[in-house]
mmJSON file of the N, C-alpha and C atoms, coordinates in Angstrom:
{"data_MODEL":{"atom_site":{
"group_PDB":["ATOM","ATOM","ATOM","ATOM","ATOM","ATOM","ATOM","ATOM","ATOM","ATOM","ATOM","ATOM","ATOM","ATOM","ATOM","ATOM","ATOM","ATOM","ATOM","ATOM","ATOM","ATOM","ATOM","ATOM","ATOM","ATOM","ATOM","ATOM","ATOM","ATOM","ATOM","ATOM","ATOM","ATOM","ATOM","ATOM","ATOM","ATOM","ATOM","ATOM","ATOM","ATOM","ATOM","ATOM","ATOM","ATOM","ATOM","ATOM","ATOM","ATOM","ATOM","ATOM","ATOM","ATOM","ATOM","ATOM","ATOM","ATOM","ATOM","ATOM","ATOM","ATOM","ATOM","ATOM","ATOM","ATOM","ATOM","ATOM","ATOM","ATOM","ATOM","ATOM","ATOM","ATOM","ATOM","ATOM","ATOM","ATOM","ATOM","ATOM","ATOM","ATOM","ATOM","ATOM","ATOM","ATOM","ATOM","ATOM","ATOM","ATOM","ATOM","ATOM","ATOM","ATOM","ATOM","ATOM","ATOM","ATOM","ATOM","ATOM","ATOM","ATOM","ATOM","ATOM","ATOM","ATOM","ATOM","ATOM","ATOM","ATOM","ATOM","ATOM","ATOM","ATOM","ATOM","ATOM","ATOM","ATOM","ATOM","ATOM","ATOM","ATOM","ATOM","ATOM","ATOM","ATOM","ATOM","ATOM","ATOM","ATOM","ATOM","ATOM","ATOM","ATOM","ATOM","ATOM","ATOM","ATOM","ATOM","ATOM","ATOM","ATOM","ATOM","ATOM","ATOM","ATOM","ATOM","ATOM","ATOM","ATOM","ATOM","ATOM","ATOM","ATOM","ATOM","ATOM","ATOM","ATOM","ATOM","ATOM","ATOM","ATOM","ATOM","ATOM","ATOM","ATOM","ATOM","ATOM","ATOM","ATOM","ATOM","ATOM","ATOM","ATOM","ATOM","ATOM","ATOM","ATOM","ATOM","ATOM","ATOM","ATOM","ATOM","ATOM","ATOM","ATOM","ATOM","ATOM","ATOM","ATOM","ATOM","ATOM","ATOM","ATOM","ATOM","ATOM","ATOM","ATOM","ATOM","ATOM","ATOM","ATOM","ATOM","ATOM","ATOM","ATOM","ATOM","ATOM","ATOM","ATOM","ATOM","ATOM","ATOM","ATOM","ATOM","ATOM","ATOM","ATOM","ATOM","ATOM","ATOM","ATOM","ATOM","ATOM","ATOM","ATOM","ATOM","ATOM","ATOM","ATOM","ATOM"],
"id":[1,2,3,4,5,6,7,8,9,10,11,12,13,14,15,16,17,18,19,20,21,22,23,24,25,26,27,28,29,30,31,32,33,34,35,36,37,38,39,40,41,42,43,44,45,46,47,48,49,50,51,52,53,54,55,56,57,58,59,60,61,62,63,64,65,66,67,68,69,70,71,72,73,74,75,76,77,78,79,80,81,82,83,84,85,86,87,88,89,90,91,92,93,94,95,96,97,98,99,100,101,102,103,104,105,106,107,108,109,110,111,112,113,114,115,116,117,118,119,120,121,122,123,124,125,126,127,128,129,130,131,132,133,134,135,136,137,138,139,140,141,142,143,144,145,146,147,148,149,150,151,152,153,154,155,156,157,158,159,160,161,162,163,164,165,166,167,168,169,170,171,172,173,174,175,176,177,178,179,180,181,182,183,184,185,186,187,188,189,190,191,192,193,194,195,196,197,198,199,200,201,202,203,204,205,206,207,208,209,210,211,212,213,214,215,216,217,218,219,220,221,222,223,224,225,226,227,228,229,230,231],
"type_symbol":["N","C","C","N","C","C","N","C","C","N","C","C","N","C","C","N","C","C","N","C","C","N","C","C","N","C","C","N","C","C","N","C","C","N","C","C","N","C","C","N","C","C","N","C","C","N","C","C","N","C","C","N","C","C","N","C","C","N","C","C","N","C","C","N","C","C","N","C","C","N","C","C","N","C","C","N","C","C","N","C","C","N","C","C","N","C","C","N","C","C","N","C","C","N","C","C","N","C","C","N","C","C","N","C","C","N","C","C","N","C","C","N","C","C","N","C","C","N","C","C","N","C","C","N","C","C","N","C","C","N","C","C","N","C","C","N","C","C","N","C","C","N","C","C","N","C","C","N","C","C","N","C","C","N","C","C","N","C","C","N","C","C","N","C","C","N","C","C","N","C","C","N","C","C","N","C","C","N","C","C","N","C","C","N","C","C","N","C","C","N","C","C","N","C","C","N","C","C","N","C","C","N","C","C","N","C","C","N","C","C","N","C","C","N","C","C","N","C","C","N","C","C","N","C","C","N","C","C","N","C","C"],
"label_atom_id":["N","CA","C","N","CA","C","N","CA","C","N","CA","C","N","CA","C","N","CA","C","N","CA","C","N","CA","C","N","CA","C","N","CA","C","N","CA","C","N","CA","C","N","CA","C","N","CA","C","N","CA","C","N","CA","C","N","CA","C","N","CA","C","N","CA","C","N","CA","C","N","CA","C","N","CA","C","N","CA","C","N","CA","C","N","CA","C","N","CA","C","N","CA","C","N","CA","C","N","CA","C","N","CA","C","N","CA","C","N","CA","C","N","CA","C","N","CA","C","N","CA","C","N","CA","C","N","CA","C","N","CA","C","N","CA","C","N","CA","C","N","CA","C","N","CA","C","N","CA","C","N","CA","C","N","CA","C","N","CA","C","N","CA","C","N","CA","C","N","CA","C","N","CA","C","N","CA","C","N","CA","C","N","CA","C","N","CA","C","N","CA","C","N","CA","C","N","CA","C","N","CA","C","N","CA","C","N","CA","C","N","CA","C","N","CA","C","N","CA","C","N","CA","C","N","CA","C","N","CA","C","N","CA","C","N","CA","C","N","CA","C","N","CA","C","N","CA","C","N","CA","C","N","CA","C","N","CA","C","N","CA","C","N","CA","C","N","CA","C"],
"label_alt_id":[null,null,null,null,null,null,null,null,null,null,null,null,null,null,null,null,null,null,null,null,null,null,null,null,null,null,null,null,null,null,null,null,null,null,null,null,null,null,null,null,null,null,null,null,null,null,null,null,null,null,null,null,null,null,null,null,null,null,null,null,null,null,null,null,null,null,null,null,null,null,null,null,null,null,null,null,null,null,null,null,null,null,null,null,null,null,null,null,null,null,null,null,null,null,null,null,null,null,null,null,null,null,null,null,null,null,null,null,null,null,null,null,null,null,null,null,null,null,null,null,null,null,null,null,null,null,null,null,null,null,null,null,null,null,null,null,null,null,null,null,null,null,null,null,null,null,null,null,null,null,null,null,null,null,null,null,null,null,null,null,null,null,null,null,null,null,null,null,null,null,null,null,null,null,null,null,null,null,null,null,null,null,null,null,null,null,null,null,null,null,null,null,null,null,null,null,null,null,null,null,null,null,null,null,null,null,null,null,null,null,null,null,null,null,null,null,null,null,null,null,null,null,null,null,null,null,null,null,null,null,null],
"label_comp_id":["UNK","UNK","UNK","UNK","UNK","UNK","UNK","UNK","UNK","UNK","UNK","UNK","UNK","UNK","UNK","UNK","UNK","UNK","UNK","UNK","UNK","UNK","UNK","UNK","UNK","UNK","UNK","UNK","UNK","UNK","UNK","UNK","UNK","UNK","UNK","UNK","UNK","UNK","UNK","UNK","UNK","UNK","UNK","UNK","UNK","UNK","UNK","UNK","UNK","UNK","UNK","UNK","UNK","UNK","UNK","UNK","UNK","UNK","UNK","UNK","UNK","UNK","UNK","UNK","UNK","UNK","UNK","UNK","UNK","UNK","UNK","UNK","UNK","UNK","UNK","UNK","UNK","UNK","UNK","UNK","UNK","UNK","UNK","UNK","UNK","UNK","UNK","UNK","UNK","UNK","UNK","UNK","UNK","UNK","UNK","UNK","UNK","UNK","UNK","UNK","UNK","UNK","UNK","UNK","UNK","UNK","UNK","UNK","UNK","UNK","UNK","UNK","UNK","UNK","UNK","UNK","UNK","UNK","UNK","UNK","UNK","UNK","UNK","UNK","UNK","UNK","UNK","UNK","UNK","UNK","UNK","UNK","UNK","UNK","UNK","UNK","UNK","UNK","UNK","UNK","UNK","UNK","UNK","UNK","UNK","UNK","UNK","UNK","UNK","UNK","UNK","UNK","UNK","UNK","UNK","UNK","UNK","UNK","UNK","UNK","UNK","UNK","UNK","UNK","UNK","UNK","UNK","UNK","UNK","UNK","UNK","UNK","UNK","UNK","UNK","UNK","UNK","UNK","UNK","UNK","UNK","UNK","UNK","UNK","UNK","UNK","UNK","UNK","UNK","UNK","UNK","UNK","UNK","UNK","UNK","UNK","UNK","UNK","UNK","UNK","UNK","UNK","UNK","UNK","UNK","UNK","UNK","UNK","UNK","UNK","UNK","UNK","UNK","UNK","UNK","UNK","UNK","UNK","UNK","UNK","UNK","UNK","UNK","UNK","UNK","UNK","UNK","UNK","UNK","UNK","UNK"],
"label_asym_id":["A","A","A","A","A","A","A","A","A","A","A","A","A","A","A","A","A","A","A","A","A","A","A","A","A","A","A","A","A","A","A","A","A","A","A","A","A","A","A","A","A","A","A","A","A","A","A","A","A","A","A","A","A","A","A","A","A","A","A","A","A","A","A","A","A","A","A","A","A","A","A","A","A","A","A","A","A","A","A","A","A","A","A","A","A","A","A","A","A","A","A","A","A","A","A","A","A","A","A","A","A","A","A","A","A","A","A","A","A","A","A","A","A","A","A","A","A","A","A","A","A","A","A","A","A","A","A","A","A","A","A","A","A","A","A","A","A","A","A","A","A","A","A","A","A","A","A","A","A","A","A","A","A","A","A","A","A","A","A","A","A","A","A","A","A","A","A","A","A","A","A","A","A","A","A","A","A","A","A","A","A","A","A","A","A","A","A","A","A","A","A","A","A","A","A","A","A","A","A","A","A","A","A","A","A","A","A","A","A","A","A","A","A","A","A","A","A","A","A","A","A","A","A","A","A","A","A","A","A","A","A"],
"label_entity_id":["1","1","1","1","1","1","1","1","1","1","1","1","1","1","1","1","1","1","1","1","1","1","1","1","1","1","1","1","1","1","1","1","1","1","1","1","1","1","1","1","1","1","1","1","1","1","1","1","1","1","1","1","1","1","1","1","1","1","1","1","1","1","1","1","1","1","1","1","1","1","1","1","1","1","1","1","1","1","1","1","1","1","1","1","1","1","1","1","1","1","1","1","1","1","1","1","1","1","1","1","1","1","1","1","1","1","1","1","1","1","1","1","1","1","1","1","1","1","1","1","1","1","1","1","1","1","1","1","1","1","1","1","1","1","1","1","1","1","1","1","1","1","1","1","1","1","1","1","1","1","1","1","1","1","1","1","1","1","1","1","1","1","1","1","1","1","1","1","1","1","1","1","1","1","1","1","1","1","1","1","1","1","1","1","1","1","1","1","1","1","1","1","1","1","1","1","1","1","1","1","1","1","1","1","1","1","1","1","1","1","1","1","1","1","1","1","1","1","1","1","1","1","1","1","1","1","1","1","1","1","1"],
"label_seq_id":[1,1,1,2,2,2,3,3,3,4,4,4,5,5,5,6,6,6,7,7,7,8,8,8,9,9,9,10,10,10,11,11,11,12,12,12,13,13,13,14,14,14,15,15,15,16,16,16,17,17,17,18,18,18,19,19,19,20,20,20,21,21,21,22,22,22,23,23,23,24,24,24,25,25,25,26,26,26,27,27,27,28,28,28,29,29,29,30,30,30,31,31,31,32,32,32,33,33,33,34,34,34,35,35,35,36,36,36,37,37,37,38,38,38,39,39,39,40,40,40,41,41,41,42,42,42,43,43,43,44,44,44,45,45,45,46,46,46,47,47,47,48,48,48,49,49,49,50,50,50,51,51,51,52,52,52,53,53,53,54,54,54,55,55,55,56,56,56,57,57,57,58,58,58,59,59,59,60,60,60,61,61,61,62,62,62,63,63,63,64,64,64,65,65,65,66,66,66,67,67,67,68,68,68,69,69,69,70,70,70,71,71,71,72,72,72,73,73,73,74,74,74,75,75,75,76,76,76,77,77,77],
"pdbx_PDB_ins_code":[null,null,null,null,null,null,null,null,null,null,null,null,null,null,null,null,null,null,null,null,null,null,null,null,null,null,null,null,null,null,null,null,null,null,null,null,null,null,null,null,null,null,null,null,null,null,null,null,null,null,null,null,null,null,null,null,null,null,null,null,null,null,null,null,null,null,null,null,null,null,null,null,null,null,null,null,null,null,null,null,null,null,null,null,null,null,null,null,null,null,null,null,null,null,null,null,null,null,null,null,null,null,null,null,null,null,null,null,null,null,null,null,null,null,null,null,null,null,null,null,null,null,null,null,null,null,null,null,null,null,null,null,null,null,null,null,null,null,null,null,null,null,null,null,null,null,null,null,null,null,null,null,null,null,null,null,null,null,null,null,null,null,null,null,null,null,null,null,null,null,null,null,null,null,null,null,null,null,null,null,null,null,null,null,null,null,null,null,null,null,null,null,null,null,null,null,null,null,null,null,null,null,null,null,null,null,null,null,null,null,null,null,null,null,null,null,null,null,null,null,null,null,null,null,null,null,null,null,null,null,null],
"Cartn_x":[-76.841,-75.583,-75.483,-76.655,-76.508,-76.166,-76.419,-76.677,-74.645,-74.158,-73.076,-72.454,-72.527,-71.454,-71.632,-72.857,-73.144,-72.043,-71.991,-71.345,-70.08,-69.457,-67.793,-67.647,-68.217,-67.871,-67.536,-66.527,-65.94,-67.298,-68.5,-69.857,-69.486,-69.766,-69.82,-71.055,-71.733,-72.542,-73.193,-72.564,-73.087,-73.671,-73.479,-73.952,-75.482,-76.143,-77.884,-77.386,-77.811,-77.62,-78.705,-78.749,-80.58,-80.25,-81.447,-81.483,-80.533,-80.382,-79.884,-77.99,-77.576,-76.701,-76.137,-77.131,-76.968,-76.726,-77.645,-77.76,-76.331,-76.11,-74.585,-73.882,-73.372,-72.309,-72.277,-73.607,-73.783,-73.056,-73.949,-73.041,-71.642,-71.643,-70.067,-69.042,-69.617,-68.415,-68.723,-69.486,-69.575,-68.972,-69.211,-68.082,-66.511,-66.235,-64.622,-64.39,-65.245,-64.869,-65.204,-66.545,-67.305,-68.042,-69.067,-69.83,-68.861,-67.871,-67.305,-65.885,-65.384,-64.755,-65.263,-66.567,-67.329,-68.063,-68.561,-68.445,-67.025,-65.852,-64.834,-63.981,-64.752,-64.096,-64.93,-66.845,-67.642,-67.011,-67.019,-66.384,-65.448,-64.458,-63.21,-62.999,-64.717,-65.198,-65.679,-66.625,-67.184,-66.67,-65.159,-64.171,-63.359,-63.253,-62.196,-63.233,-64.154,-64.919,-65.994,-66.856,-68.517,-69.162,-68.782,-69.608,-69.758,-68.948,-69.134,-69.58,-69.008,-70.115,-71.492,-71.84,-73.227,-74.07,-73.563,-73.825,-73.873,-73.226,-72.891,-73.925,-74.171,-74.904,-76.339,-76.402,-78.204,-78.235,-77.294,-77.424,-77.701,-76.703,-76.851,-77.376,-78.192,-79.34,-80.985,-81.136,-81.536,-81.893,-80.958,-80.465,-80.629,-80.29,-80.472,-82.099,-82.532,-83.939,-84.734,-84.473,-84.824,-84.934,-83.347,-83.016,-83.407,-83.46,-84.022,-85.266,-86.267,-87.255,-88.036,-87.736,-88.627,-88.366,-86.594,-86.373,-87.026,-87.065,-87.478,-89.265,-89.984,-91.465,-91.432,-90.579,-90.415,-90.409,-89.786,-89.498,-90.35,-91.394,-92.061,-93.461,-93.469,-94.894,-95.088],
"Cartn_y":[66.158,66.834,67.648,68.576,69.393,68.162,67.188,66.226,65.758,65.709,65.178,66.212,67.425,68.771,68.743,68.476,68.64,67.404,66.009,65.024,65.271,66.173,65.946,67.233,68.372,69.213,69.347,69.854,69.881,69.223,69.524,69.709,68.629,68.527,67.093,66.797,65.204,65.002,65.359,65.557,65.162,66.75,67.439,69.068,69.091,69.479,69.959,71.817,71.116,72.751,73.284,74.138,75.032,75.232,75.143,75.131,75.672,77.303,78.071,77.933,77.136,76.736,75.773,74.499,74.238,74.446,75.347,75.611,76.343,77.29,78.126,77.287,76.022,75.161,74.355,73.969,73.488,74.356,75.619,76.56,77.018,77.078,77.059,76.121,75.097,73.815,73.493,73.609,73.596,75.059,76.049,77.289,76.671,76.216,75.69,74.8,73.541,72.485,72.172,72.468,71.761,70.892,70.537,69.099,67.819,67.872,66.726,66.49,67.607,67.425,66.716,67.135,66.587,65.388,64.839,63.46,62.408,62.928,62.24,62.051,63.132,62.759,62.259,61.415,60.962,59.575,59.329,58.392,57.273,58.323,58.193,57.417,58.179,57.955,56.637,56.612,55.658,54.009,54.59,53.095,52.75,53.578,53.198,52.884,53.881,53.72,53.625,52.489,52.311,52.421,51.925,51.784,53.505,54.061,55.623,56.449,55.732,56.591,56.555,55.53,54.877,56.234,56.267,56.974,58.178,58.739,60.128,60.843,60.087,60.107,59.892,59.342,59.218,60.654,61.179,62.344,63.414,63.617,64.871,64.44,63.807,63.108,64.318,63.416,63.981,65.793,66.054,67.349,68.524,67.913,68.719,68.547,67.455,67.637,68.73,68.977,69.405,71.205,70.926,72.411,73.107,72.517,72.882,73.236,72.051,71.658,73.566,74.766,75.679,76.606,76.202,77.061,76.697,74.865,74.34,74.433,74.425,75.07,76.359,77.559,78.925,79.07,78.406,78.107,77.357,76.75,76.196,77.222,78.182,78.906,79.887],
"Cartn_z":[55.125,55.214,56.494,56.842,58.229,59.254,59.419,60.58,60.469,59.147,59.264,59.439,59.236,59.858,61.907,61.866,63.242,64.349,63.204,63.481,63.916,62.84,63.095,63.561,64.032,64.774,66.023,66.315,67.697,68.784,69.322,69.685,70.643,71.994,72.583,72.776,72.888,72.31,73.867,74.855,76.504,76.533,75.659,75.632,75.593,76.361,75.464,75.157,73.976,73.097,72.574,72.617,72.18,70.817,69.907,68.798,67.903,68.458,67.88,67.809,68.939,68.778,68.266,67.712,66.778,65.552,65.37,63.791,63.567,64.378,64.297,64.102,64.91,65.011,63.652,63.145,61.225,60.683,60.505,59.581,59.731,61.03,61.148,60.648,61.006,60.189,58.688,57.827,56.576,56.347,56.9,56.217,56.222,57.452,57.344,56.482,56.573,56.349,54.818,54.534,53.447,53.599,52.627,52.665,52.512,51.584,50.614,52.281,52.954,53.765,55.185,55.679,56.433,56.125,55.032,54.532,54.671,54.342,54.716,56.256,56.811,58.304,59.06,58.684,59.197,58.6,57.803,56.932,57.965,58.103,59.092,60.001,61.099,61.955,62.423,61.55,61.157,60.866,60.088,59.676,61.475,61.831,62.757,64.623,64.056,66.096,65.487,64.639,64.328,65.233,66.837,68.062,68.031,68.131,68.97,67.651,66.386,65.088,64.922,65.324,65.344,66.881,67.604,68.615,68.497,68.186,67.753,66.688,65.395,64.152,64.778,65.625,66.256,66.771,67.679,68.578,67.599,66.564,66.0,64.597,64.367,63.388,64.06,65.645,66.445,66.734,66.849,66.93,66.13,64.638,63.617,63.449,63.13,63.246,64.018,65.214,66.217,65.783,65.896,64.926,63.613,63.01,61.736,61.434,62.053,62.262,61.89,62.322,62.53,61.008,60.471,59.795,58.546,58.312,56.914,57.088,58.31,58.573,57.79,58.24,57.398,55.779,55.402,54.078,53.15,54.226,53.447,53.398,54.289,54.086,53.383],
"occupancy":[1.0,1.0,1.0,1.0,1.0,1.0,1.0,1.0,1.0,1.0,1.0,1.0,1.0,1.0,1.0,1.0,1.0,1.0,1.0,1.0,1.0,1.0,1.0,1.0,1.0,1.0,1.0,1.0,1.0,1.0,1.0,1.0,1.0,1.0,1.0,1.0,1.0,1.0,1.0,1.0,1.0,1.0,1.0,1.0,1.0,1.0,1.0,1.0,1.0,1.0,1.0,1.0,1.0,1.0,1.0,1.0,1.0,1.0,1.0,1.0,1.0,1.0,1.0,1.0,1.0,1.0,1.0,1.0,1.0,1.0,1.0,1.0,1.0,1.0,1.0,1.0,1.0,1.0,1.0,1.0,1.0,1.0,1.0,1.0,1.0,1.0,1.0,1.0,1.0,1.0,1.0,1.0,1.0,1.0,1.0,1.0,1.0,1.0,1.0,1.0,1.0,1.0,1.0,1.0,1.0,1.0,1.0,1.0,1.0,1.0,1.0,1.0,1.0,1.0,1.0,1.0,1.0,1.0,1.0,1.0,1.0,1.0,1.0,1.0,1.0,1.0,1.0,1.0,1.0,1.0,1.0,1.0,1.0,1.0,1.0,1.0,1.0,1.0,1.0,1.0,1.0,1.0,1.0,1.0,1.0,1.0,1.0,1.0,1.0,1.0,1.0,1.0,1.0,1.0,1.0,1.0,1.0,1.0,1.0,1.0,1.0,1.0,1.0,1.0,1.0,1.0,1.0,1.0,1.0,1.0,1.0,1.0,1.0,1.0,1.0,1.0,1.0,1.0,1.0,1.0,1.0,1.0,1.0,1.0,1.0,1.0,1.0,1.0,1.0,1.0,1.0,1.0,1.0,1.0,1.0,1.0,1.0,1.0,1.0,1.0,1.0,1.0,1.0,1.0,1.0,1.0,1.0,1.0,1.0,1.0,1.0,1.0,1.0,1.0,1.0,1.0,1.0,1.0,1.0,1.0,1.0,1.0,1.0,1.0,1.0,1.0,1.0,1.0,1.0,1.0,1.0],
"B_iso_or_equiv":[0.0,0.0,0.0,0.0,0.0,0.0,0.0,0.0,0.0,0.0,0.0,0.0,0.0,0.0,0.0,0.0,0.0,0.0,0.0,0.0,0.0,0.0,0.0,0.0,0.0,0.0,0.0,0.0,0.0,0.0,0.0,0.0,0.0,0.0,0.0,0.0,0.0,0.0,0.0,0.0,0.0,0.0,0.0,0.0,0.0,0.0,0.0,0.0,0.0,0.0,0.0,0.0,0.0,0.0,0.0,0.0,0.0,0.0,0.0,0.0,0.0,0.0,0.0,0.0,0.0,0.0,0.0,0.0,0.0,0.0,0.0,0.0,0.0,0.0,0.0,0.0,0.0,0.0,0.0,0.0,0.0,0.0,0.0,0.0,0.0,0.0,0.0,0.0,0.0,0.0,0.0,0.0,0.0,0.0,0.0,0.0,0.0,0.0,0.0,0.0,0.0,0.0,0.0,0.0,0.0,0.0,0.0,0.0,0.0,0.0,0.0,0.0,0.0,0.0,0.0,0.0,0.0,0.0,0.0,0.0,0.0,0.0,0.0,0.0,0.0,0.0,0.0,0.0,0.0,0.0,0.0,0.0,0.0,0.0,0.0,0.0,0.0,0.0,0.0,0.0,0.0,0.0,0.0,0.0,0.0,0.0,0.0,0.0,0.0,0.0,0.0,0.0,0.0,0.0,0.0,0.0,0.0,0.0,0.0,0.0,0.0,0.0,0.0,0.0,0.0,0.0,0.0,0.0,0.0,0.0,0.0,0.0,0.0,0.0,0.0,0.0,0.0,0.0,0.0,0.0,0.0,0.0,0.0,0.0,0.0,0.0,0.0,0.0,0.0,0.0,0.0,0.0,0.0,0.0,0.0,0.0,0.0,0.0,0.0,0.0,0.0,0.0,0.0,0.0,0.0,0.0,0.0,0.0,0.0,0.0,0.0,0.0,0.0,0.0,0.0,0.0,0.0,0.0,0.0,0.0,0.0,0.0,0.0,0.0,0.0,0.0,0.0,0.0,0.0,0.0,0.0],
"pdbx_formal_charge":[null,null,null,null,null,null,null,null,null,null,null,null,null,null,null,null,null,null,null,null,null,null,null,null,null,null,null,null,null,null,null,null,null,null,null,null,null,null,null,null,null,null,null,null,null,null,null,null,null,null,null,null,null,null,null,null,null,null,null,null,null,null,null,null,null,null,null,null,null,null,null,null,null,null,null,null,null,null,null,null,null,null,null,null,null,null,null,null,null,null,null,null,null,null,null,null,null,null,null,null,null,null,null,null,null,null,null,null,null,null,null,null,null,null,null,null,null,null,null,null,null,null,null,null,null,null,null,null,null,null,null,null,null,null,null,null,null,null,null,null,null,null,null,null,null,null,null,null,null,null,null,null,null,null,null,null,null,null,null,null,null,null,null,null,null,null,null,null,null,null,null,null,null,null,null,null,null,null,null,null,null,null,null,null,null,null,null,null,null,null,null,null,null,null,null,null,null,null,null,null,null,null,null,null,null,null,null,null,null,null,null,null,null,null,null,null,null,null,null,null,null,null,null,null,null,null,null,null,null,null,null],
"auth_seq_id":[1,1,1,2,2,2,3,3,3,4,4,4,5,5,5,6,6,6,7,7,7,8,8,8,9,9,9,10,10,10,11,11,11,12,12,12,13,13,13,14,14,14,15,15,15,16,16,16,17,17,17,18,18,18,19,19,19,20,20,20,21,21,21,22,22,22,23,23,23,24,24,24,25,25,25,26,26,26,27,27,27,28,28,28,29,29,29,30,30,30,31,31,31,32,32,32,33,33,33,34,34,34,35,35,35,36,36,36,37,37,37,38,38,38,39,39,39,40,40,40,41,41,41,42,42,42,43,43,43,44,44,44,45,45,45,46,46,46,47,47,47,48,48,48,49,49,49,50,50,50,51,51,51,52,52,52,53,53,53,54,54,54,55,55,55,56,56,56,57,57,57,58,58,58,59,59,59,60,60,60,61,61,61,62,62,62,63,63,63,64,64,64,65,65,65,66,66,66,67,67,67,68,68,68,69,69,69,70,70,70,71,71,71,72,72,72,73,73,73,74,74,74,75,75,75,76,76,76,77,77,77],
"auth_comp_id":["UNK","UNK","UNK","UNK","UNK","UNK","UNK","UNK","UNK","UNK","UNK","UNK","UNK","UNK","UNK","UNK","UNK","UNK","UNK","UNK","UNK","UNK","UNK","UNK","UNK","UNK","UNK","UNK","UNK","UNK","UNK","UNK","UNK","UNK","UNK","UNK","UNK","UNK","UNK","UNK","UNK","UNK","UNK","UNK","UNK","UNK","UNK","UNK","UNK","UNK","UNK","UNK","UNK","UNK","UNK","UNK","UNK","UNK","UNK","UNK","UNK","UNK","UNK","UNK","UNK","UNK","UNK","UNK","UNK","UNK","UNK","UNK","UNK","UNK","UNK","UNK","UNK","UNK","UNK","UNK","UNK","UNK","UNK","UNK","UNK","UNK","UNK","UNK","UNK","UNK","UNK","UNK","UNK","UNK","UNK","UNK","UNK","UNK","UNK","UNK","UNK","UNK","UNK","UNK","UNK","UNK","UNK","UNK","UNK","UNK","UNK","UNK","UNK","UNK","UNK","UNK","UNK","UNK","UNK","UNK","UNK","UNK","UNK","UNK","UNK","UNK","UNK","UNK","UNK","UNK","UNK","UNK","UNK","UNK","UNK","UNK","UNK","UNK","UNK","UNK","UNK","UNK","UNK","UNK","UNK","UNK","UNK","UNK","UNK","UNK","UNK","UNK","UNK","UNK","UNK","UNK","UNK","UNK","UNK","UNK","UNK","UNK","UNK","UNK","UNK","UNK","UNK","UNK","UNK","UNK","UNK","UNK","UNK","UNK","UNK","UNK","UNK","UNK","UNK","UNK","UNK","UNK","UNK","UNK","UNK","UNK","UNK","UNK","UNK","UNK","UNK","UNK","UNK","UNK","UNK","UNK","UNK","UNK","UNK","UNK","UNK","UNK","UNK","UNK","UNK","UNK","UNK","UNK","UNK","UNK","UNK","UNK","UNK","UNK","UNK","UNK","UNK","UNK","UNK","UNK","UNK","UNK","UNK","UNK","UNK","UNK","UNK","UNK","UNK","UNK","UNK"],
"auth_asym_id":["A","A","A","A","A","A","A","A","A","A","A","A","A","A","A","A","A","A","A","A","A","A","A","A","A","A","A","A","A","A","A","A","A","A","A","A","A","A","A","A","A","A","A","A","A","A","A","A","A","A","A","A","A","A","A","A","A","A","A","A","A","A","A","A","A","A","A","A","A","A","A","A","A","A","A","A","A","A","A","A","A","A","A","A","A","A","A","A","A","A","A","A","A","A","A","A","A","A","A","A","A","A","A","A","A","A","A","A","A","A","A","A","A","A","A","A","A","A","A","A","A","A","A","A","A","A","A","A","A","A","A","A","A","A","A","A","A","A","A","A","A","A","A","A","A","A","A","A","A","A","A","A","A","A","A","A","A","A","A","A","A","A","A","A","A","A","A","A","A","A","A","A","A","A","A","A","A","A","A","A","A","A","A","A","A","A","A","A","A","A","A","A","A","A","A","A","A","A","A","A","A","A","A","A","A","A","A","A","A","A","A","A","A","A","A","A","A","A","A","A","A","A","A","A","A","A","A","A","A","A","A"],
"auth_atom_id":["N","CA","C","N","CA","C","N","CA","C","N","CA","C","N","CA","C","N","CA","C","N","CA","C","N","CA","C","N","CA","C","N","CA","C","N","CA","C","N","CA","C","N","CA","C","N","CA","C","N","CA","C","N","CA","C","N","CA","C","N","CA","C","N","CA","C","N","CA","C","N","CA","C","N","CA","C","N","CA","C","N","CA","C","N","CA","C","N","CA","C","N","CA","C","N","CA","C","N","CA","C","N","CA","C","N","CA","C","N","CA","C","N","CA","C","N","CA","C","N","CA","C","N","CA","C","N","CA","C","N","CA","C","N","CA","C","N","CA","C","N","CA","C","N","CA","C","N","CA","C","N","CA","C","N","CA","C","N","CA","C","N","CA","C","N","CA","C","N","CA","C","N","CA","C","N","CA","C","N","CA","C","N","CA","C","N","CA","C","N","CA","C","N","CA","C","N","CA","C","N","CA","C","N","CA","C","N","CA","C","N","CA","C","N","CA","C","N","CA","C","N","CA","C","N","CA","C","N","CA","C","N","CA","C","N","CA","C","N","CA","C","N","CA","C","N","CA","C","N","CA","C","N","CA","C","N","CA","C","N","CA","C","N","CA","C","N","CA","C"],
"pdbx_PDB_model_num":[1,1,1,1,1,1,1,1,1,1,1,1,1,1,1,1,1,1,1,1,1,1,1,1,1,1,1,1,1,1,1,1,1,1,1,1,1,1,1,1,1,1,1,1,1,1,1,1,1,1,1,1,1,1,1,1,1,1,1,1,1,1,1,1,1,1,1,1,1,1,1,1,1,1,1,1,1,1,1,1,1,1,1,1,1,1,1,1,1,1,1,1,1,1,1,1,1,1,1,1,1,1,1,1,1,1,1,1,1,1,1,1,1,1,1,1,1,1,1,1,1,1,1,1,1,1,1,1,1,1,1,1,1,1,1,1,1,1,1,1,1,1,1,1,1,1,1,1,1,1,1,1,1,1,1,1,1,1,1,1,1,1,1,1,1,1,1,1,1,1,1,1,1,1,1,1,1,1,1,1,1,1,1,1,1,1,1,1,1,1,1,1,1,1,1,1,1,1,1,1,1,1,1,1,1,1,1,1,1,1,1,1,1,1,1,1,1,1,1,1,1,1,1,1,1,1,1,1,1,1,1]
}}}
């Protein structure tokens, strides 16, 4: 779910963004949007531009990993 908020958020993918701005830009768009809303506009995405969904979903697949990566380490110790 973080990876698909990261998806449909404003975010361009040509950005290198430091972690922390990631993670803001997740939480930020699941506060607006929702999970069930950000599932349907990947959805969207996905039906109409697969080439550039497919692209996009690697980047911030990518990304969130990256990001997260220290907070779900925390949580787990």
């Amino acid at each position: 779910m973080l990876s698909m908020a990261l998806f449909v958020s404003d975010t361009s993918a040509s950005c290198d963004l430091d972690d922390a701005t990631i993670r803001e830009t997740v939480h930020r768009t699941l506060e607006q949007l929702g999970p069930d809303e950000c599932y349907a506009r990947a959805a969207e995405v996905f039906g109409n531009r697969p080439e550039v969904a497919q692209r996009r979903i690697q980047w911030a697949r990518e990304r969130c990993a990256r990001a997260m990566a220290p907070a779900l380490a925390g949580a787990a110790a």
